[in-house]
C-alpha positions in Angstrom: 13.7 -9.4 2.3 10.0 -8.6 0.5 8.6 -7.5 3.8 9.4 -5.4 7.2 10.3 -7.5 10.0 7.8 -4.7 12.2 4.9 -5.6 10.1 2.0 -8.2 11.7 2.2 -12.0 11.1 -1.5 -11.9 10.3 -0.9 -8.7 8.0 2.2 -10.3 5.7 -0.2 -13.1 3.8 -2.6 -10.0 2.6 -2.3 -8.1 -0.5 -1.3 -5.3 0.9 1.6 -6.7 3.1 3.0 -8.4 -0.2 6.1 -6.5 0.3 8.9 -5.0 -2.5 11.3 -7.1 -4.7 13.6 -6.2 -7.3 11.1 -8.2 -9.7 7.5 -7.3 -9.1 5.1 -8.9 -10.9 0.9 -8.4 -10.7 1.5 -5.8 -7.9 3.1 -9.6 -5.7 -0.7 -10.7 -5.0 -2.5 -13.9 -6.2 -6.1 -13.8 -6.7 -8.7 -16.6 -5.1 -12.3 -17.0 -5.1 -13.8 -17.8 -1.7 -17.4 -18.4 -0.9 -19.0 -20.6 1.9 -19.8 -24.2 2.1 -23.5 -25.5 2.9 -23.7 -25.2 6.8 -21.4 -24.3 9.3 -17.8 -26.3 9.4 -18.0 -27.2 5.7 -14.7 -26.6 3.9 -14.7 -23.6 1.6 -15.3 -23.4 -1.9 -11.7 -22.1 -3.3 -10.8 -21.1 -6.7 -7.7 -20.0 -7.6 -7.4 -17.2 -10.6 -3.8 -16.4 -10.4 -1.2 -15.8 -11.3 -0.2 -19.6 -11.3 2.2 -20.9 -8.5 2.4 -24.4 -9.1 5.6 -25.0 -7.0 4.0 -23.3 -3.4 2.2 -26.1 -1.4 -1.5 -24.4 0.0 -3.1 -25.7 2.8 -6.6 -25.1 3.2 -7.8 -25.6 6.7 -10.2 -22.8 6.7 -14.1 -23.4 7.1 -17.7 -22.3 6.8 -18.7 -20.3 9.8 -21.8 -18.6 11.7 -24.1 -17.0 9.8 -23.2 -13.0 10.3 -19.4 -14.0 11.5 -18.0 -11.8 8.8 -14.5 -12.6 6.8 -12.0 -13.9 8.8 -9.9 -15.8 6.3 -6.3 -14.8 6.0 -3.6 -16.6 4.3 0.1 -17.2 6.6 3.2 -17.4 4.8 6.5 -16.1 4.8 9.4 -15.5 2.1 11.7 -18.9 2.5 8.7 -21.1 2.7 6.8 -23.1 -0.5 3.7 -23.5 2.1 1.1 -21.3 2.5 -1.6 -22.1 4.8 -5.5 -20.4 4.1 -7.4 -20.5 7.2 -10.0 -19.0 9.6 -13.8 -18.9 9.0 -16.1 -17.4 6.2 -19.5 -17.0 6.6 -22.3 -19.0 5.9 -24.1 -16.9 3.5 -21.9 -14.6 2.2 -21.1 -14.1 -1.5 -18.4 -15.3 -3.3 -15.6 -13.3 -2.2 -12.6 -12.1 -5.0 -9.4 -12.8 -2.4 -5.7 -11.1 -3.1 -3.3 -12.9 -0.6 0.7 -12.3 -1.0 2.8 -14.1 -3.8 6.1 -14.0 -2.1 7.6 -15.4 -5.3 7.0 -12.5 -7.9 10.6 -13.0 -9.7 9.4 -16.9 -10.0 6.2 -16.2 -11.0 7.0 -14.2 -13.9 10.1 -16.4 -15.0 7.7 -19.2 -15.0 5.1 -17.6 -16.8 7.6 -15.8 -19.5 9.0 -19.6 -19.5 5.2 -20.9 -20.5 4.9 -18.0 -23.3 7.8 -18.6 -24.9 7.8 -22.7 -25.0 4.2 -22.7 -26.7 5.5 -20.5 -29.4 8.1 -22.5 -30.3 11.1 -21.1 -28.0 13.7 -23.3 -26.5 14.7 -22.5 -23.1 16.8 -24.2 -20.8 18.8 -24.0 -17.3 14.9 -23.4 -15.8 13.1 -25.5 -13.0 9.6 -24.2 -12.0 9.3 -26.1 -9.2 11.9 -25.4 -6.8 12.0 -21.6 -6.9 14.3 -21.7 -3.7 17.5 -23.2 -5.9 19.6 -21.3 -7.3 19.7 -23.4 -10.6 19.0 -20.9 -13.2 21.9 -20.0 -15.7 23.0 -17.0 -17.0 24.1 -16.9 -20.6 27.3 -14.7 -21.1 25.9 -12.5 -23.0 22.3 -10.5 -23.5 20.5 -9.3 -26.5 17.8 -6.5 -25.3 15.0 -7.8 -27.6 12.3 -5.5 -26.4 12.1 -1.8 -24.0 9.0 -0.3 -22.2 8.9 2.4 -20.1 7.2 2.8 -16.7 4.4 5.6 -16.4 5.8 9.0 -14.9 6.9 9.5 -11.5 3.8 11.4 -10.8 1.2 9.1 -12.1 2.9 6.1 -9.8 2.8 8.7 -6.9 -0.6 9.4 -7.7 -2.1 5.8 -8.1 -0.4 5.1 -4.9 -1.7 7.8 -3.3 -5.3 7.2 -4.7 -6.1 3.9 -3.9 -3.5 3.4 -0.9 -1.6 1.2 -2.9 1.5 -0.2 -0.4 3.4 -2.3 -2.5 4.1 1.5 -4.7 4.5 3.5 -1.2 7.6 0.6 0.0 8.4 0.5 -3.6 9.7 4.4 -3.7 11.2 4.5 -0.4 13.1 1.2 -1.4 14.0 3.3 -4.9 14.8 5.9 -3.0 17.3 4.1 -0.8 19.1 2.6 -3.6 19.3 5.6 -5.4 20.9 7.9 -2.8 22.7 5.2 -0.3 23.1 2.4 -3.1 21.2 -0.3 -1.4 17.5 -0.9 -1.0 17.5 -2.5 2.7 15.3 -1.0 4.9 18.3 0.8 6.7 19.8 2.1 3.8 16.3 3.3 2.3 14.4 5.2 5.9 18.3 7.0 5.9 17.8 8.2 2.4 14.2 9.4 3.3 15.4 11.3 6.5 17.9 13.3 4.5 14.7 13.7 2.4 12.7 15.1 5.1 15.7 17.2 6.7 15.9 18.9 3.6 12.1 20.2 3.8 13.0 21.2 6.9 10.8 18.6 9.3 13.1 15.6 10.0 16.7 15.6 12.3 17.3 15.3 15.8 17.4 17.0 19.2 20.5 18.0 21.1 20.9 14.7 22.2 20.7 13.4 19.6 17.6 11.7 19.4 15.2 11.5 16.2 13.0 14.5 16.9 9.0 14.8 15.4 8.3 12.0 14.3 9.6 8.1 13.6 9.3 6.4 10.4 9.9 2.5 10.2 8.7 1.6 6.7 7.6 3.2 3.4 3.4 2.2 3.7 3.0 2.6 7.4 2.0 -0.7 8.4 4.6 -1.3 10.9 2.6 0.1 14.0 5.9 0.9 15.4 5.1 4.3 13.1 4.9 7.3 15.3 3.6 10.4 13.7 1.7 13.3 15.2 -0.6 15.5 13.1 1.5 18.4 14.0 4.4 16.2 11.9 2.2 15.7 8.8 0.8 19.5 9.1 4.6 20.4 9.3 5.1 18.2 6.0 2.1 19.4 3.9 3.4 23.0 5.0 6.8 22.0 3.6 5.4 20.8 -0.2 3.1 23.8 -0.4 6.2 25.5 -0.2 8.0 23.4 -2.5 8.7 24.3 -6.4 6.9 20.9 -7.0 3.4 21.7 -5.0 1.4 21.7 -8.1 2.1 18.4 -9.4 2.4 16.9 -5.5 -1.1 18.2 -5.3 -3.0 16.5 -8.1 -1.6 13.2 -6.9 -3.7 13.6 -4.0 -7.0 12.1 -4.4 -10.7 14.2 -3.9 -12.8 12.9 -1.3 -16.6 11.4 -3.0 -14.5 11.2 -6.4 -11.7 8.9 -5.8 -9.7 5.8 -4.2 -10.0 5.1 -0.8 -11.5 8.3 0.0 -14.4 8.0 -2.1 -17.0 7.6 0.4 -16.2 10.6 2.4 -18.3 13.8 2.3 -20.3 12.2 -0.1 -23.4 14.7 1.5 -21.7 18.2 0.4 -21.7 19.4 -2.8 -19.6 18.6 -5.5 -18.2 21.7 -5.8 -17.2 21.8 -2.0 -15.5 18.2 -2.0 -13.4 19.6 -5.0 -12.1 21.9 -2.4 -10.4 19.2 -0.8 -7.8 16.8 -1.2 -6.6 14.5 1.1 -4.7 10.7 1.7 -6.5 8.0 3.9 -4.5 6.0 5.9 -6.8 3.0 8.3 -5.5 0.1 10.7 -7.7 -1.8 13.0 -9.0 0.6 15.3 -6.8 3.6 13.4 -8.4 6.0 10.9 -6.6 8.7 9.7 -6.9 11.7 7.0 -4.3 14.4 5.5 -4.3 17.2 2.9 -5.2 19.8 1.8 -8.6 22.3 1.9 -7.9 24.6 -1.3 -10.4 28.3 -1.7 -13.2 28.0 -3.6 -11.7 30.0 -6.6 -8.8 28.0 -7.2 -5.5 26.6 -5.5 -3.2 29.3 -4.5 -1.3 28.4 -1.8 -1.5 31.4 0.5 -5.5 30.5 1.1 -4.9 26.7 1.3 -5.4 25.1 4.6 -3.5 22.4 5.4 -4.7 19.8 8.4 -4.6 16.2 9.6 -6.9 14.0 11.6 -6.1 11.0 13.6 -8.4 8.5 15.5 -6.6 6.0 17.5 -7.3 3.3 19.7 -11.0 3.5 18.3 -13.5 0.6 18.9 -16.1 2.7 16.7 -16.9 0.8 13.1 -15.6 2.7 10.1 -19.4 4.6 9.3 -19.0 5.8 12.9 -15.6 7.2 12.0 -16.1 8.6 8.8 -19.2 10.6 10.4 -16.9 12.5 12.9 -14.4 13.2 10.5 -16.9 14.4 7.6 -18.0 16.6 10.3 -14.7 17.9 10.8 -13.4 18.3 7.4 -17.1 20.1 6.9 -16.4 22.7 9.4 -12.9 23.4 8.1 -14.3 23.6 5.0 -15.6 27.4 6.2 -12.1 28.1 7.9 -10.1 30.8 6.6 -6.4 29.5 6.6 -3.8 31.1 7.6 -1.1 32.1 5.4 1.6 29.7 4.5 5.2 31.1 3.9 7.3 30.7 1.3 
């Protein structure tokens, strides 16, 4: 399974609730170019970029709406199914919109690309059918010859593009890694067991004496499952624990600087450059959920006795995003002239 069985029907067509396989290929997303018709229930104008998918089936129900109705175009489809169904409304007006919806084929996609590159150069292949990506009709030769090696980036740089730009296909990606690596299978089960022994280590995961999972519960490796239940408190408790940690100083540079990076570049965009530089800190945002975690390091450097750790949380909020970020600049703003306690070894 590519995706949670918690996460959102609406959510698991979106690029971002592509899900993990064991092949990934293009981060699992397909690009499409969506702008408006010429007046209100006109079909839209649909390009698709890639990668290609020839063998998935799209239906394209969706339409030109209202002036000033917004996006509302999301794509439905699920892992056993060639057809993929693009609909709602996109307004009249709008530009021409660059679209990343899930490609719950990724292992396909990149056999039938690699498949493409090496027939035009002359390569035979065989035992390969494009078009039916749900048969099992692809044949093994009984023995391999490695013909080329490349090596992924470092731990740290993965952890920190996937803590920069909020990247969940990395964030279910580790926790799936992590799963199979300690428990030797990257189900869902196997992997949030592996990342409670994690946790229980750093001294901020178990249970109570009756045995119930104490602090906080953890259902997937992004947090889009909104069966996620974490207090600040928790993720205090867990920024406490890596600033203790031998591996602090590398955990901390994967954390993206508000005004400078990722998600979190259009925070505290009216302070100084030298005061955002103070801070680090993760975004996490859901319909009507905005969230913030990190770090607020001194002035003249980054030791951890004068770092401040802290976590913000609005829930349940019908307040646009602007709205938001102006009560939490405020807030990061003020702790910005906090002295923090100290933080023990």
């Amino acid at each position: 399974m590519k995706e949670s069985p918690l996460w959102q029907y609406d959510d698991i067509g979106t690029y971002y609730g592509s899900g993990t396989s064991g092949l990934q290929w293009h981060e699992n997303y397909i690009s499409i170019k969506v702008s408006p018709g010429f007046q209100v229930g006109d079909s839209l104008n649909i390009e698709f970029i890639g990668p290609d998918t020839p063998w998935i089936d799209y239906r394209l129900p969706c339409r030109t709406g209202e002036r000033g109705s917004g996006d509302q175009v999301y794509l439905y489809t699920h892992d056993d199914s060639r057809t993929a169904i693009l609909t709602g409304c996109f307004a009249l007006g709008k530009p021409v919109k660059n679209l990343k919806v899930s490609n719950k084929f990724p292992e396909r996609t990149c056999a039938f690309l690699f498949n493409e590159y090496l027939q035009k150069r002359g390569f035979s292949t065989r035992g390969y059918n494009a078009f039916d990506p749900l048969s099992d009709t692809l044949v093994r030769p009984q023995k391999l010859r490695s013909i080329v090696e490349t090596e992924s980036p470092s731990l740290k740089d993965i952890i920190r593009s996937c803590n920069t730009e909020s990247n969940n296909v990395y964030a279910e990606t580790l926790v799936r890694v992590m799963g199979k690596e300690m428990c030797g299978s990257a189900c869902y089960d196997s992997s949030l067991v592996a990342l409670d022994s994690v946790l229980f280590t750093l001294g901020i995961s178990g249970r109570d004496s009756s045995g119930r999972k104490k602090d906080g519960i953890i259902r997937d490796g992004s947090g889009l499952a909104r069966h996620n239940l974490l207090s600040t408190g928790y993720m205090c408790g867990f920024l406490r624990a890596m600033a203790a940690s031998p591996c602090y100083k590398d955990y901390l540079t994967t954390i993206p600087q508000p005004g400078l990076h990722g998600t979190v570049q259009p925070c505290l965009r009216l302070l100084p450059t030298s005061e955002r530089r103070r801070v680090r800190m993760k975004s996490g945002s859901m319909s009507g959920i905005r969230c913030y975690s990190g770090y607020i390091t001194p002035g003249h450097g980054s030791e951890k006795e004068q770092t401040l750790a802290f976590s913000l949380f609005i829930n349940n909020t019908t307040m646009d995003q602007y709205q938001q970020r102006a009560i939490t600049d405020k807030i990061i703003s003020a702790l910005l002239k906090c002295k923090a306690p100290e933080i023990s070894e």
